[in-house]
C-alpha positions as a printed Julia matrix, in Angstrom:
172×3 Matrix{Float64}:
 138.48   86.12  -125.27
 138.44   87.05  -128.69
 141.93   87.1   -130.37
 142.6    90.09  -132.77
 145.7    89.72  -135.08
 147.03   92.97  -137.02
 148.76   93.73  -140.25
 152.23   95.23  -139.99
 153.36   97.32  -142.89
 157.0    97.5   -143.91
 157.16  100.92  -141.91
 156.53   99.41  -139.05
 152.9   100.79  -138.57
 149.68   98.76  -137.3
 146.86   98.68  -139.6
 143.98   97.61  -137.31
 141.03   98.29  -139.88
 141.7    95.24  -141.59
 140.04   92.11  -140.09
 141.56   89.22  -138.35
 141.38   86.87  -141.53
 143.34   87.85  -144.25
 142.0    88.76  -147.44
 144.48   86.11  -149.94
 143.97   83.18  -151.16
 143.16   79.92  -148.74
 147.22   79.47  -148.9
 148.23   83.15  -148.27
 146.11   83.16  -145.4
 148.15   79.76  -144.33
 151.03   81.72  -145.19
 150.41   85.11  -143.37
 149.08   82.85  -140.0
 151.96   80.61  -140.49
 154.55   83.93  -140.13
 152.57   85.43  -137.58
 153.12   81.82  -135.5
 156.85   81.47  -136.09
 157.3    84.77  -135.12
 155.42   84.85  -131.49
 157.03   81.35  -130.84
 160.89   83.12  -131.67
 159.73   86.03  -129.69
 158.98   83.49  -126.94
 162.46   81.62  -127.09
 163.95   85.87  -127.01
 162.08   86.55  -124.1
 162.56   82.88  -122.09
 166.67   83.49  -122.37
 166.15   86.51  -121.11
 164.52   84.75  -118.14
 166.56   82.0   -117.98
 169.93   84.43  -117.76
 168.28   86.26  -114.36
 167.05   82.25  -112.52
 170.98   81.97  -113.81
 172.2    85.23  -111.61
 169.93   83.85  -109.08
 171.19   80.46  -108.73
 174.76   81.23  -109.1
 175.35   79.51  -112.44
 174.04   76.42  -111.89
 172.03   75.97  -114.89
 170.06   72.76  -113.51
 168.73   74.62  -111.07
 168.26   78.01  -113.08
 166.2    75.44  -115.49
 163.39   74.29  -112.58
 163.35   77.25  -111.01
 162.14   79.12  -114.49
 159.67   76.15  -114.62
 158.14   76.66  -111.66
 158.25   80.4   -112.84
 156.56   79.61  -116.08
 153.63   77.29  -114.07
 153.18   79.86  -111.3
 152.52   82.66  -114.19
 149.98   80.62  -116.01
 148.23   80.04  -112.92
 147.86   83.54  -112.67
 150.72   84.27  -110.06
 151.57   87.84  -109.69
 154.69   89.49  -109.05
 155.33   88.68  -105.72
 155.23   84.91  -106.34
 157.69   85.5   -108.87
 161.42   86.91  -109.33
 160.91   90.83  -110.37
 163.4    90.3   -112.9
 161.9    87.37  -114.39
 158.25   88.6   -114.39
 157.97   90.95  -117.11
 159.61   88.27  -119.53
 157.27   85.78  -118.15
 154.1    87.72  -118.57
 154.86   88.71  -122.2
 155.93   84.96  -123.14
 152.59   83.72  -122.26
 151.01   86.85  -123.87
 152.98   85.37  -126.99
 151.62   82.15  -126.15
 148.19   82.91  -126.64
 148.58   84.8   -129.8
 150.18   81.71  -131.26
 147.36   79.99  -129.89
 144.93   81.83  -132.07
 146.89   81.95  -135.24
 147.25   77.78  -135.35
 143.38   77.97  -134.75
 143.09   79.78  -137.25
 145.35   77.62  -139.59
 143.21   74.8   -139.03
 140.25   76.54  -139.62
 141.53   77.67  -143.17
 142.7    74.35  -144.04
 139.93   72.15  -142.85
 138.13   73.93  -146.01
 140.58   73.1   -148.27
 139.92   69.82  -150.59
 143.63   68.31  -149.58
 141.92   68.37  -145.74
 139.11   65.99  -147.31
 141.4    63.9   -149.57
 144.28   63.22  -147.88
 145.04   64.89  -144.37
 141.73   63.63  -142.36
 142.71   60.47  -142.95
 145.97   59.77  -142.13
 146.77   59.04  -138.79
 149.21   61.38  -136.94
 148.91   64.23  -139.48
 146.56   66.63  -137.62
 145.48   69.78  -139.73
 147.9    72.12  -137.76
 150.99   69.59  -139.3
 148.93   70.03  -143.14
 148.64   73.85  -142.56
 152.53   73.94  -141.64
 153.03   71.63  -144.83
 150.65   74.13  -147.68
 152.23   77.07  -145.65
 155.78   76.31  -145.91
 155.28   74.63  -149.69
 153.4    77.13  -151.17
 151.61   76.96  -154.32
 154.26   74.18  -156.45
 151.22   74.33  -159.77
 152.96   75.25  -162.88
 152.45   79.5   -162.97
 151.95   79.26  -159.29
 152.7    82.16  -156.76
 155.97   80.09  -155.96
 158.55   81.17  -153.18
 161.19   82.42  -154.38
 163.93   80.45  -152.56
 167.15   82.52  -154.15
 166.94   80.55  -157.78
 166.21   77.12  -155.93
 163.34   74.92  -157.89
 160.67   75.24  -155.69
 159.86   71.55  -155.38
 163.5    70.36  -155.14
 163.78   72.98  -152.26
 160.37   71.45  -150.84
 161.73   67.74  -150.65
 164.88   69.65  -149.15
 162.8    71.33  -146.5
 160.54   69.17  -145.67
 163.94   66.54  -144.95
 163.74   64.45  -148.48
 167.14   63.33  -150.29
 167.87   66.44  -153.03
C-alpha cells in the first residue's frame, strides 16, 4: 500500500498536487518528514488516553487492569479485529491510532531513504554500531543546517550549536 503524505498550509487546507517527497533541500525534507512523524506519534499518545480513560470506566479505576485490557485492545485491532471484538468506545480511538501508526511508518522510511544519500550516511553513520539511519535522520532533522550562513533554527536568540549540545543532552 502506497503511503501518500500531504502538505498542510497555515489555513488549514490540503494541498494534494504536490508529491509525497518534498521539494527542499536533503535536510528540509528530513525536517518536513521529521514534523510529520512527531506529529502522528503525539496524535497517537491523544488518541491512546482517550482509550485508556474508557478500559478505565470499564474496569472501575483500576488502572492495572485498564492497562492490559487496552493491550489486548491494541493487539486484537492490528490483527484486524472489528468492532465486536472490541469495546465500542475504545474502537474508534484504536482504529485511528494504528491509522497514525502507519503514516509514521512511511515518513521514517522515508527519512532513511533521504539520508542514506547523504555523504554523513557514508562517512560516519553506516559505520557506527547502534546508530541506525532513522537515529542520523532524527539527529540532521532536529540540528539543522549549524554551517556558517546556514538556514539555522531559530531557537528564540539561542546559538544554534550551544542549543544542539543542549538538545541532544550535552553539558551547555
Amino acid at each position: 500500500m502506497k503511503h501518500e503524505l500531504h502538505f498542510v498550509h497555515d489555513n488549514g487546507l490540503i494541498d494534494r498536487s504536490l508529491a509525497l517527497y518534498p521539494t527542499g533541500t536533503p535536510l528540509q525534507d528530513l525536517r518536513d518528514f521529521d514534523v510529520r512523524r512527531r506529529g502522528f506519534l503525539k496524535g497517537r499518545e491523544r488518541l491512546l488516553r482517550q482509550a485508556f480513560a474508557g478500559c478505565m470506566g470499564l474496569c472501575g479505576g483500576d488502572k492495572a487492569e485498564a492497562k492490559k485490557m487496552l493491550e489486548g485492545y491494541e493487539k486484537a485491532v492490528a490483527k484486524g479485529a472489528g468492532p465486536a471484538d472490541v469495546d465500542p468506545f475504545c474502537f474508534p480511538f484504536l482504529i485511528a491510532a494504528k491509522l497514525l501508526d502507519e503514516e509514521r511508518a512511511a515518513a521514517e522510511k522515508e527519512m532513511t531513504r533521504v539520508v542514506k544519500k547523504m555523504p554523513i550516511w557514508e562517512l560516519w553513520g553506516k559505520d557506527v554500531l547502534g546508530v541506525g539511519a532513522l537515529s542520523v535522520a532524527k539527529i540532521l532533522a532536529g540540528a539543522g543546517d549549524l554551517a556558517p550562513g546556514g538556514d539555522e533554527i531559530d531557537r528564540g536568540g539561542i546559538a544554534p550549536r550551544l542549543d544542539l549540545l543542549t538538545r541532544l543532552g550535552g553539558a551547555a
